[in-house]
C-alpha positions, -999 to +999 in steps of 0.1 A: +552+454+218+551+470+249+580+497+269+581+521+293+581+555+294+588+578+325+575+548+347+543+544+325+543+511+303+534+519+263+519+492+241+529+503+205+500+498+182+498+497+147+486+524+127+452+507+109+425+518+097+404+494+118+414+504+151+380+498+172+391+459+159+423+460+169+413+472+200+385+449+204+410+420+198+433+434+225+407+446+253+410+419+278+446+424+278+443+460+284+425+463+305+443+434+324+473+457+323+456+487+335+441+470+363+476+457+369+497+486+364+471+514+369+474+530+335+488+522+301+493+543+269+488+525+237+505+544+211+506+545+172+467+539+167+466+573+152+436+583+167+427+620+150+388+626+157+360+629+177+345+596+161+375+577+162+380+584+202+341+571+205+350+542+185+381+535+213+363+541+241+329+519+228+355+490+216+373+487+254+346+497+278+310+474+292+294+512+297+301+550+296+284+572+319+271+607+315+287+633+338+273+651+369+283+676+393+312+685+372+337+708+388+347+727+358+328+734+328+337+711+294+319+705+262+303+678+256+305+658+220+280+633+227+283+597+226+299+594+259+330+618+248+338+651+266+367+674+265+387+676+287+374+703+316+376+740+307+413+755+326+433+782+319+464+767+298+490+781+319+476+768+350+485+730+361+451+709+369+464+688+402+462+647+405+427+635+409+403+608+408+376+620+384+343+621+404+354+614+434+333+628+454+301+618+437+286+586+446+290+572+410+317+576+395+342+560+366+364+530+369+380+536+340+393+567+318+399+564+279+419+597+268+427+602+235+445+631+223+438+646+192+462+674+193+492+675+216+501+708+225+536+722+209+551+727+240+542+712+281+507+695+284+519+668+300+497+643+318+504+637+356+495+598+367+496+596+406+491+561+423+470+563+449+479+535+464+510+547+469+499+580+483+478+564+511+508+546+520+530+573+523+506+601+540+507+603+577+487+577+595+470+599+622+461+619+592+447+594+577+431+578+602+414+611+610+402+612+576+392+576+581+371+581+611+353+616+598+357+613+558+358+648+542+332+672+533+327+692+502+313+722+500+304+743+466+281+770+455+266+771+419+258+806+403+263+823+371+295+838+380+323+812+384+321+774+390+297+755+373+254+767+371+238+741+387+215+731+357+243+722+343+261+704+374+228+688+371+215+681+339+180+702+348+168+733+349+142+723+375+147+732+414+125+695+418+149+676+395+180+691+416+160+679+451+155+648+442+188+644+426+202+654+459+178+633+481+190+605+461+225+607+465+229+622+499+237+659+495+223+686+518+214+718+496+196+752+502+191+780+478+197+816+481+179+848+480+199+854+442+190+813+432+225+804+437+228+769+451+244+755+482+254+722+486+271+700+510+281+665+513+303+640+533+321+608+520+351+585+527+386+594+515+398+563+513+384+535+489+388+494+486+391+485+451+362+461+445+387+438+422+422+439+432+412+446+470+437+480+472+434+505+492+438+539+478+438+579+487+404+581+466+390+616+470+401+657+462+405+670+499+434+685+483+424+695+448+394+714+457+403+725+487+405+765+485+446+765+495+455+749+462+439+779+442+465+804+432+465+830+461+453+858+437+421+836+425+416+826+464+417+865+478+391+873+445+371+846+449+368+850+489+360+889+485+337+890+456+318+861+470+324+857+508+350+829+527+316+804+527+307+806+498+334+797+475+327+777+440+341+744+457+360+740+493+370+711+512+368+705+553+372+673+574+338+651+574+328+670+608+334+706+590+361+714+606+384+737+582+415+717+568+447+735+577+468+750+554+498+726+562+477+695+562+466+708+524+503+712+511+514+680+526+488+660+504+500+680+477+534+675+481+528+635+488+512+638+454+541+651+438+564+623+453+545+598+436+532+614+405+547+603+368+546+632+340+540+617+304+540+637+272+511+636+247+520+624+209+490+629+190+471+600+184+477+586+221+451+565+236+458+563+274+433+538+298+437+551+337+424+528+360+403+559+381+400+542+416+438+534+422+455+564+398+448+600+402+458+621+367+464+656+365+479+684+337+509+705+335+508+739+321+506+743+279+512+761+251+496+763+221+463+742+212+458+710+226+428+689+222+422+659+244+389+640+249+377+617+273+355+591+281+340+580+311+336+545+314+322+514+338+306+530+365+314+523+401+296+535+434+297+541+473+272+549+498+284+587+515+301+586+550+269+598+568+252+563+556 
């Protein structure tokens, strides 16, 4: 049985104890509707663990991928399962495309959530179809012609470390990472790493043939951090060497403006659906951005990272 929900369609599920069959049974319609729709929630499974989210995630996807060049830190269960990224509870995470601006990246997302938080927590779905639609076109077509450049710096202090952003604690095994997937680096006198890259913001869905706002100009830009965390971060560090910032693909600094009119297209078109615990929601990562509200109390949700897609940077 399926419904709706805040503009997100719910398959209600029944509450078995062999759920990876069930699910196995119903993939190809899943994912049929997620590729459709751009996210669904099946509820009712009663997922409650660690194991039983692998089991989900192993049941509906070809492949899970192991993370890299996370921009916040999150544990990581093994299995193809990770927590949800490490971010203070009473501060929203904005609508993005996980990993997009790596040059691999997920397709699909399976989130299950273990415990829902007593009170806010909501997950914010954002169609990026419909954001690319509605964005200025001479912005766009700026970003279009230029792409968008991100810019972070690993250290001990805030961000990520880069061994793990990349899986090594070897300077080679970070070159040649790099090297391989475009991305200019240096390191500093302290062994904090600089890195740089350039890559379109907008993306053609290899199946459906959509175009989408695929990228996180916005989201990692430094005008979406709270102005208290931007003037810290900016002082204690210096205005170039912030954990992550954004610029167009010719790095040229992105305006203030130009940053809070993506955020606020965002908003137009973003959908805010309360976790039940035991919800097992598939996001369809190239066409729908997802995001957090603020929380209270614990809330555990896990995800997987699953079907891996790819693009060649902007500079290729």
């Amino acid at each position: 049985m399926t419904a709706t929900l805040s503009g997100l369609t719910v398959v209600r599920a029944p509450h078995l104890a062999d759920r990876p069959r069930w699910l196995a049974e119903h993939r190809d319609v899943l994912r049929a509707m997620v590729l459709d729709l751009g996210a669904v929630l099946v509820r009712g499974l009663g997922l409650a663990t660690v194991p039983d989210a692998a089991a989900a995630a192993a049941a509906l996807a070809e492949a899970l991928m192991v993370e890299r060049e996370a921009f916040a830190p999150r544990t990581d269960h093994g299995g193809g399962i990770y927590a949800t990224p490490t971010w203070p509870p009473d501060q929203p995470i904005c609508p993005h495309h996980e990993l997009s601006y790596a040059t691999e990246f997920p397709s699909l997302l399976v989130f299950c959530c273990l415990v829902a938080p007593a009170a806010g927590g909501a997950i914010a779905l954002a169609d990026g179809t419909a954001v690319l639609d509605d964005l200025p076109s001479d912005l766009v077509a700026r970003f279009e012609r230029v792409g968008w450049e991100l810019r972070r710096t690993h250290n001990d202090l805030a961000g990520v470390p880069w061994p793990q952003a990349f899986g090594t604690n070897s300077r080679t095994g970070v070159r040649r990472y790099c090297t391989r997937h475009g991305i200019h680096y240096r390191w500093d006198a302290t062994g904090g790493l600089h890195t740089r890259r350039r890559l379109p913001a907008v993306l053609t869905h290899p199946i459906t043939g959509r175009r989408s706002w695929f990228n996180q100009i916005a989201f990692l830009n430094e005008w979406t951090m709270e102005p208290a965390v931007r003037e810290y971060l900016r002082a204690e560090f210096g205005p170039d060497a912030l954990p992550f910032n954004t610029r167009y693909g010719d790095g040229k600094p992105i305006a203030e403006s130009t940053v809070n009119l993506i955020n606020e297209v965002y908003a137009a078109h973003t959908v805010h659906v309360p976790w039940q615990a035991g919800d097992l929601l598939l996001v369809d990562n190239l066409r729908t951005a997802h995001g957090r509200q603020p929380y209270h109390g614990t809330c555990t949700v896990v995800m997987a990272l699953a079907d891996p897609a790819g693009r060649r940077s902007a500079g290729d």
